[in-house]
C-alpha positions in Angstrom: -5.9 -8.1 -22.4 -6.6 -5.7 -19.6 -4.4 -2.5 -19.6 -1.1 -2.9 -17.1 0.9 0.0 -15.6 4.1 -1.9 -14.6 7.0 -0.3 -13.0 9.0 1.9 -14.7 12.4 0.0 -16.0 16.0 1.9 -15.4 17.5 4.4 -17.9 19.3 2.6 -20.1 22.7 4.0 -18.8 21.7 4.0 -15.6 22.8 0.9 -12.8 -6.9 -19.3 5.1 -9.5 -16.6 4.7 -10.1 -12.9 5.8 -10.4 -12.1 9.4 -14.5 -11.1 9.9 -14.1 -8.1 11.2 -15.8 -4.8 10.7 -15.3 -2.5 8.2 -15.7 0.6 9.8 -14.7 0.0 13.2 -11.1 -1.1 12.3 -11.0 1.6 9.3 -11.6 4.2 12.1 -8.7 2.5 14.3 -6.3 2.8 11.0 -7.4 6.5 10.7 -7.1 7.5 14.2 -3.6 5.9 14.5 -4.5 3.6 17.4 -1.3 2.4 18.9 -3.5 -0.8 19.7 -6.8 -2.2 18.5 -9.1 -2.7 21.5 -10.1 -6.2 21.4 -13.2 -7.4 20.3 -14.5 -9.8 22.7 -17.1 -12.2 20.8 -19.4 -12.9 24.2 -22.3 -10.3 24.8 -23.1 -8.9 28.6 -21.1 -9.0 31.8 -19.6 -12.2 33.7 -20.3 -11.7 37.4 -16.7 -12.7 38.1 -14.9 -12.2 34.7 -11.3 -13.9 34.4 -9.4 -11.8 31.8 -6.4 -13.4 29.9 -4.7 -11.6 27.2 -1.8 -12.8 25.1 0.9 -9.6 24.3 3.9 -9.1 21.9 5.2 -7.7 19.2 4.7 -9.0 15.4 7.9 -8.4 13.2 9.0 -9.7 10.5 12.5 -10.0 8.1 13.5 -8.3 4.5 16.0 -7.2 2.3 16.0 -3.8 2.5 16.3 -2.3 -1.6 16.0 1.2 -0.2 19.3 0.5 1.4 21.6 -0.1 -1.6 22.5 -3.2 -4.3 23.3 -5.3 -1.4 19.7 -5.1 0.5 20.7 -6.4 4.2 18.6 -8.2 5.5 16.4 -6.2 8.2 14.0 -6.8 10.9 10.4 -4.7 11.2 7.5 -4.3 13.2 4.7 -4.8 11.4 2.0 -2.4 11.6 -1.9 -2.3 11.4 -1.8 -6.2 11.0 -4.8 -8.2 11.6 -5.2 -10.6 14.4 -7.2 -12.8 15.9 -7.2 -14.8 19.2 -8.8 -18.0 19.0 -9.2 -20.9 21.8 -11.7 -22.8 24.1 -14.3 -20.5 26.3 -14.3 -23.9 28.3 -12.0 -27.3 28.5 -14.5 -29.1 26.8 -15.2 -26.3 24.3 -14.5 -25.9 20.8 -11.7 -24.1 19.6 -13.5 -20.7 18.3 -12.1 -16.9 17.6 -12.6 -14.7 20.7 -11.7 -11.8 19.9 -9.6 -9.7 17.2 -7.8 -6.5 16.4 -4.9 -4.8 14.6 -0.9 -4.1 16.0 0.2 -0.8 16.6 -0.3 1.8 14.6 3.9 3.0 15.5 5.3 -0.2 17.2 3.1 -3.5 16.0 2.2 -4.6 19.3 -1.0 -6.4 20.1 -2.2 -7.4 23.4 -5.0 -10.1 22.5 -7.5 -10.7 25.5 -10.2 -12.7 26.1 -13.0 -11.8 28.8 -15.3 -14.7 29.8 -16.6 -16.5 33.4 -13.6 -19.2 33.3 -10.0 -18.5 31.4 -9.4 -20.0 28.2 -8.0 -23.2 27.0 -5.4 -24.1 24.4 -5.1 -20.3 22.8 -3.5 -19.0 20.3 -3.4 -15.8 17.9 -3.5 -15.8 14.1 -2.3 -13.2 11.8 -3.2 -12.0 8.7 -1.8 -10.6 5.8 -4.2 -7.2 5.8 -4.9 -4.3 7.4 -8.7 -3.9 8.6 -10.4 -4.3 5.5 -8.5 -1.4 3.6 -5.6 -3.1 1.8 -4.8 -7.1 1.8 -2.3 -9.9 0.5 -3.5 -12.3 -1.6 -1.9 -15.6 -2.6 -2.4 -15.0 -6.3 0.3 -15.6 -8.4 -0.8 -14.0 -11.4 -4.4 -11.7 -12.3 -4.3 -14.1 -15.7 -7.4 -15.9 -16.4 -7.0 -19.3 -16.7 -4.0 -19.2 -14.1 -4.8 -21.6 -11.5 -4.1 -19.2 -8.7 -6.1 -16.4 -10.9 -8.5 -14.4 -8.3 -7.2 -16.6 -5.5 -8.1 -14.0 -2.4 -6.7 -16.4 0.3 -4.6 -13.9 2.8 -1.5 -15.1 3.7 -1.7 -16.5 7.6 0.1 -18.1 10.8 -0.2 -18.7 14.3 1.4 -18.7 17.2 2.1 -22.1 19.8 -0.9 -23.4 21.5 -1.2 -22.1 25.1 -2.8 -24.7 27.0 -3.9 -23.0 30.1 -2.4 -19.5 29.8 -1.3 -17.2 32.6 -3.8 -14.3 32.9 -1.1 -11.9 31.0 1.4 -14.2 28.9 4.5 -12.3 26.9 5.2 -13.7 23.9 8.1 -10.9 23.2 8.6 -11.1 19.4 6.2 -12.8 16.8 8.6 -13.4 13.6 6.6 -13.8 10.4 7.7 -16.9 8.8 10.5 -16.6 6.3 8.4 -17.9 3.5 5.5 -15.2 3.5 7.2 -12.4 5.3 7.1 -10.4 1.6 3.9 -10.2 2.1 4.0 -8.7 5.5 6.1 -6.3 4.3 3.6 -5.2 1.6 1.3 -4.7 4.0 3.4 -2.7 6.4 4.6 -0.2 3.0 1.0 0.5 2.0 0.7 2.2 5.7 2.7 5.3 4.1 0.5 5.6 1.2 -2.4 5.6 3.3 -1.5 7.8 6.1 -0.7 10.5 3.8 -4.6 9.9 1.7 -5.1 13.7 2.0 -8.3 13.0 3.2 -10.4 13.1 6.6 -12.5 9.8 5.5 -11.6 6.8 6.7 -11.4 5.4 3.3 -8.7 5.9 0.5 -9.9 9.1 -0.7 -12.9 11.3 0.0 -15.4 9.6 -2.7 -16.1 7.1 0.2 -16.5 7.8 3.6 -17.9 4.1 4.4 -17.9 0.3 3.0 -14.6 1.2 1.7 -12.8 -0.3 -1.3 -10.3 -2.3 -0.5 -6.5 -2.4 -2.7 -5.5 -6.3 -2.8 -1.9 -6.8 -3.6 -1.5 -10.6 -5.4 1.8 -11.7 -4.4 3.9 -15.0 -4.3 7.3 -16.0 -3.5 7.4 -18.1 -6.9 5.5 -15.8 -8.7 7.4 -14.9 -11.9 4.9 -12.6 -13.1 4.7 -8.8 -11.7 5.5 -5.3 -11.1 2.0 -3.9 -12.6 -1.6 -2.8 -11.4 -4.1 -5.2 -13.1 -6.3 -2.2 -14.8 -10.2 -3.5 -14.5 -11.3 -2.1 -17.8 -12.4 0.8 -19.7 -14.4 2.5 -22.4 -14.8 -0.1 -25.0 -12.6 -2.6 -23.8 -13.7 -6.1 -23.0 -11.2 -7.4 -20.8 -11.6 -9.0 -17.0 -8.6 -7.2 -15.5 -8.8 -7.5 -11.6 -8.0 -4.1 -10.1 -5.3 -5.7 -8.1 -1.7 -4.9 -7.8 0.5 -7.8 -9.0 4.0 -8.5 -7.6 6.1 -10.9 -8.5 9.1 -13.0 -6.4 11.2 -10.3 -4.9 9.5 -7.1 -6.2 9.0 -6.4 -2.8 12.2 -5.7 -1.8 11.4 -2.2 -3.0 9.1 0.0 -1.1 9.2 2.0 -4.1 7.8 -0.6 -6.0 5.2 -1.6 -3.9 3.8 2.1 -3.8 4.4 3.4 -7.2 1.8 -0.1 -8.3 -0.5 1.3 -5.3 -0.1 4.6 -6.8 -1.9 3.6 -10.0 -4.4 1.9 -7.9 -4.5 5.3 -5.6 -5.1 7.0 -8.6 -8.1 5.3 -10.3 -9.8 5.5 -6.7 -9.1 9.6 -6.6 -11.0 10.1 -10.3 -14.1 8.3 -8.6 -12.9 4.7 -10.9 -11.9 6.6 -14.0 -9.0 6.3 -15.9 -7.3 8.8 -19.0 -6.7 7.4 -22.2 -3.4 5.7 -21.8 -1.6 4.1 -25.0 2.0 3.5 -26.0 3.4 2.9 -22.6 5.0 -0.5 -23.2 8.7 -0.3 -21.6 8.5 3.0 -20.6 11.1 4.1 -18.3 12.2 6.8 -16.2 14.1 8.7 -19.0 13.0 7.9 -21.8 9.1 8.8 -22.7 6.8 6.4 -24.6 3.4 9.0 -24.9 1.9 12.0 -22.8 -0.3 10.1 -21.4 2.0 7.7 -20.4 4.4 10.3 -18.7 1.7 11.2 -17.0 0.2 8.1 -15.0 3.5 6.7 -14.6 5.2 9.8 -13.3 2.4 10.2 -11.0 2.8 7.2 -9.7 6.7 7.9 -9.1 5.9 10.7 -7.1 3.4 9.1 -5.0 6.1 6.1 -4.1 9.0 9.4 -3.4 6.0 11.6 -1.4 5.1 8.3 0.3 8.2 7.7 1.5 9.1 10.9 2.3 12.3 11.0 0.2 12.6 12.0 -4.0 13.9 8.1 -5.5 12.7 5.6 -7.1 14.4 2.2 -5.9 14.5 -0.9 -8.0 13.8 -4.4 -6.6 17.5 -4.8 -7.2 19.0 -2.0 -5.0 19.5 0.5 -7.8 18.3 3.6 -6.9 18.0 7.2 -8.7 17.1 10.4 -7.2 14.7 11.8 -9.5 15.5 15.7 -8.4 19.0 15.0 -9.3 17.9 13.4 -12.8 17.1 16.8 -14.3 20.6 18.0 -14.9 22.1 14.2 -16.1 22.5 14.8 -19.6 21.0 11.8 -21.9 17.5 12.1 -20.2 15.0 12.7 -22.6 13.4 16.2 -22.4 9.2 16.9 -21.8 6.2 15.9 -19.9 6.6 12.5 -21.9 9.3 11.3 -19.6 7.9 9.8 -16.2 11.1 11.0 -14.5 10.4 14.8 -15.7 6.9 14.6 -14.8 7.9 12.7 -11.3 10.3 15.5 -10.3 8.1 18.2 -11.1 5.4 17.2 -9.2 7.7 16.9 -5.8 8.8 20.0 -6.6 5.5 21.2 -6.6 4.2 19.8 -3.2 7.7 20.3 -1.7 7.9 22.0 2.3 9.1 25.1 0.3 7.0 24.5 -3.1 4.0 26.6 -4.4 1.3 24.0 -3.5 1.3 24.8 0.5 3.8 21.6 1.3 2.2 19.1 0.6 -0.1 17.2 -2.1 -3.5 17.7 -0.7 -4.8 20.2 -2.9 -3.3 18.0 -6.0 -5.7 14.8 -4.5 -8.6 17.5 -4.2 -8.4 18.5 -8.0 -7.7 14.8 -8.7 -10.9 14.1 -7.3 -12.9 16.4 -9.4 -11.0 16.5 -13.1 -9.4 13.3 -14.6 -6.4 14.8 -16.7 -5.4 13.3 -19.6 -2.0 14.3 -19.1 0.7 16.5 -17.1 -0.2 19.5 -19.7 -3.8 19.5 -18.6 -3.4 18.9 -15.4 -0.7 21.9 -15.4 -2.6 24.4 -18.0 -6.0 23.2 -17.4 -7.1 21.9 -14.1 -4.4 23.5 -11.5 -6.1 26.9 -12.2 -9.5 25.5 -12.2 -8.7 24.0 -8.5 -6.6 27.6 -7.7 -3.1 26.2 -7.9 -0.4 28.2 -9.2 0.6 28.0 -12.8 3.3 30.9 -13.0 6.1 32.3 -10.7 7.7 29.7 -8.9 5.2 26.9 -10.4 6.4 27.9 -13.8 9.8 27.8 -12.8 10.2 24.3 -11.5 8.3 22.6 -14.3 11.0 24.6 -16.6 13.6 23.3 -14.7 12.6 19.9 -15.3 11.9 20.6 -18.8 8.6 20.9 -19.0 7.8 24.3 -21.2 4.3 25.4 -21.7 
């Protein structure tokens, strides 16, 4: 069985296909934060009386809102970085073809999608997708079990808009709603635009191993799905195992932003030690206070702290609403104690790349040493590598792991 890093559970006391579009062009758009995606007209040279006609609006969609407490109202969004397509006739007796493509704002998820030809188009539409670029997607998996029968299915989640028959040469189509059955998956791939804008990295890919041909993080998701929560480990050393390298989310797992970033965060993490992985064992139902190995409290707490830094905030939130502020958790009594428990390890970490913290504000020196030394848990990334890459390990970096519990 391939190795899964699920969420964390609470303390026990405690409450069609992919667009064809090209890889570097859009990663750049992503990178640059392009409000919106010039279109990609599909013709070559220049009409000598062009007709332009360009389809506009906004794509949102609808969730429940975990972050937002135990009662997760339901809340609209603009979806961001979203692929689309427009597709029509270049002439009334035509066939239907894509014309051009693009993403939705980088801030506001508009897209204005235009076609540039020697007559208008007929009978348009635009198409969405369920990515971004090619740098994360949405799949329709239910499950990364072999022997599933959605197993490896990498059909994106997609819709259209109404056919325009003969269009006016600008056309508002105010605001696209993402159908109530697949808007999860929208909102998955709206989330994994925190993780990414904050990469640490000036390559357009995830981290600075690539600067090109990027991988791409594929999130299996399903409405039905009653399998999830867990990052599909490839394989390692010695094991024999298929796993996919996908995140897997089940149902409404992603209600939680949280959720959806601390599995990317595992992901995230293999990508910054160039596909390698520590030795993790003994990490079945770990949870945020209790610790199950080192190793464990390690990759799991990283992955807390990379949904909190994400997000900008220092929770975890359950799919449920429950939520736990993991600074806070430090002076709860019943927590365990040590760089076993995720939620020490979390909490240190935030501490470490706080505005005010001993790391310069932020986590990019942590990514840089990431890149370079794969730690096989919080102690040797603390005793070990943090001097190796020149980050503090006494004064106020001593102090905060203390605080948490963390004595060296």
């Amino acid at each position: 069985m391939p190795i899964r890093s699920h969420a964390p559970s609470a303390p026990a006391a405690g409450p069609t296909t992919a667009p064809a579009t090209r890889r570097r062009a859009l990663a750049a758009a992503l990178a640059l934060g392009a409000g919106i995606a010039l279109a990609t007209p599909l013709t070559a040279g220049t009409a000598a009386a062009a007709s332009t006609t360009c389809l506009n609006g906004t794509l949102a969609f609808d969730h429940n809102d975990a972050e937002a407490g135990t009662h997760k109202p339901l809340v609209t969004q603009r979806a961001r970085n979203s692929n689309w397509e427009l597709w029509g006739r270049r002439t009334a007796s035509g066939q239907v073809e894509r014309l051009s493509s693009g993403l939705t704002g980088a801030t506001d998820g508009r897209f204005s999608a235009c076609h540039t030809g020697t007559a208008a188009p007929r009978d348009v539409h635009v198409r969405f997708f369920s990515s971004a670029g090619t740098l994360w997607r949405v799949v329709g998996a239910g499950t990364a079990k072999q022997g599933d029968p959605n197993w490896k299915n990498t059909t994106q989640y997609t819709f259209t808009t109404a056919t325009r028959n003969t269009p006016a040469a600008t056309t508002d189509l105010g605001t696209v709603k993402v159908p109530k059955a697949m808007q999860q998956a929208w909102k998955i791939t709206d989330t994994l635009n925190q993780l990414y804008g904050k990469r640490g990295t000036g390559s357009l890919c995830w981290t600075a191993h690539q600067t090109s041909d990027c991988d791409q993080l594929t999130v299996a998701w399903r409405q039905d799905g009653s399998s999830g929560g867990y990052w599909d480990h490839p394989s390692f050393p010695g094991d024999t195992s298929d796993g996919t390298d996908w995140v897997v989310l089940k149902a409404d797992d992603p209600d939680s932003k949280h959720l959806i970033l601390h599995e990317a965060g595992h992901w995230f993490q293999w990508q910054l030690h160039n596909k390698q992985w520590p030795p993790v064992r003994d990490c079945d139902g770990h949870s945020l206070d209790r610790g199950a190995s080192a190793a464990c409290g390690w990759t799991e707490g990283f992955a807390n702290a990379v949904a909190a830094y994400a997000l900008g905030d220092s929770r975890y939130t359950f799919s449920t609403g429950d939520s736990y502020d993991l600074l806070d958790q430090r002076v709860v009594g019943g927590w365990g104690k040590g760089d076993w428990v995720e939620g020490r390890v979390a909490a240190a970490l935030l501490e470490l790349w706080g505005p005010n913290g001993p790391d310069g504000g932020n986590w990019n020196r942590t990514l840089k040493l990431m890149n370079t030394y794969v730690s096989a848990d919080f102690r040797q990334y603390f005793t070990q590598h943090r001097p190796l890459a020149g980050l503090p390990t006494t004064g106020a970096a001593k102090t905060i792991i203390n605080r948490n519990t963390i004595v060296y």
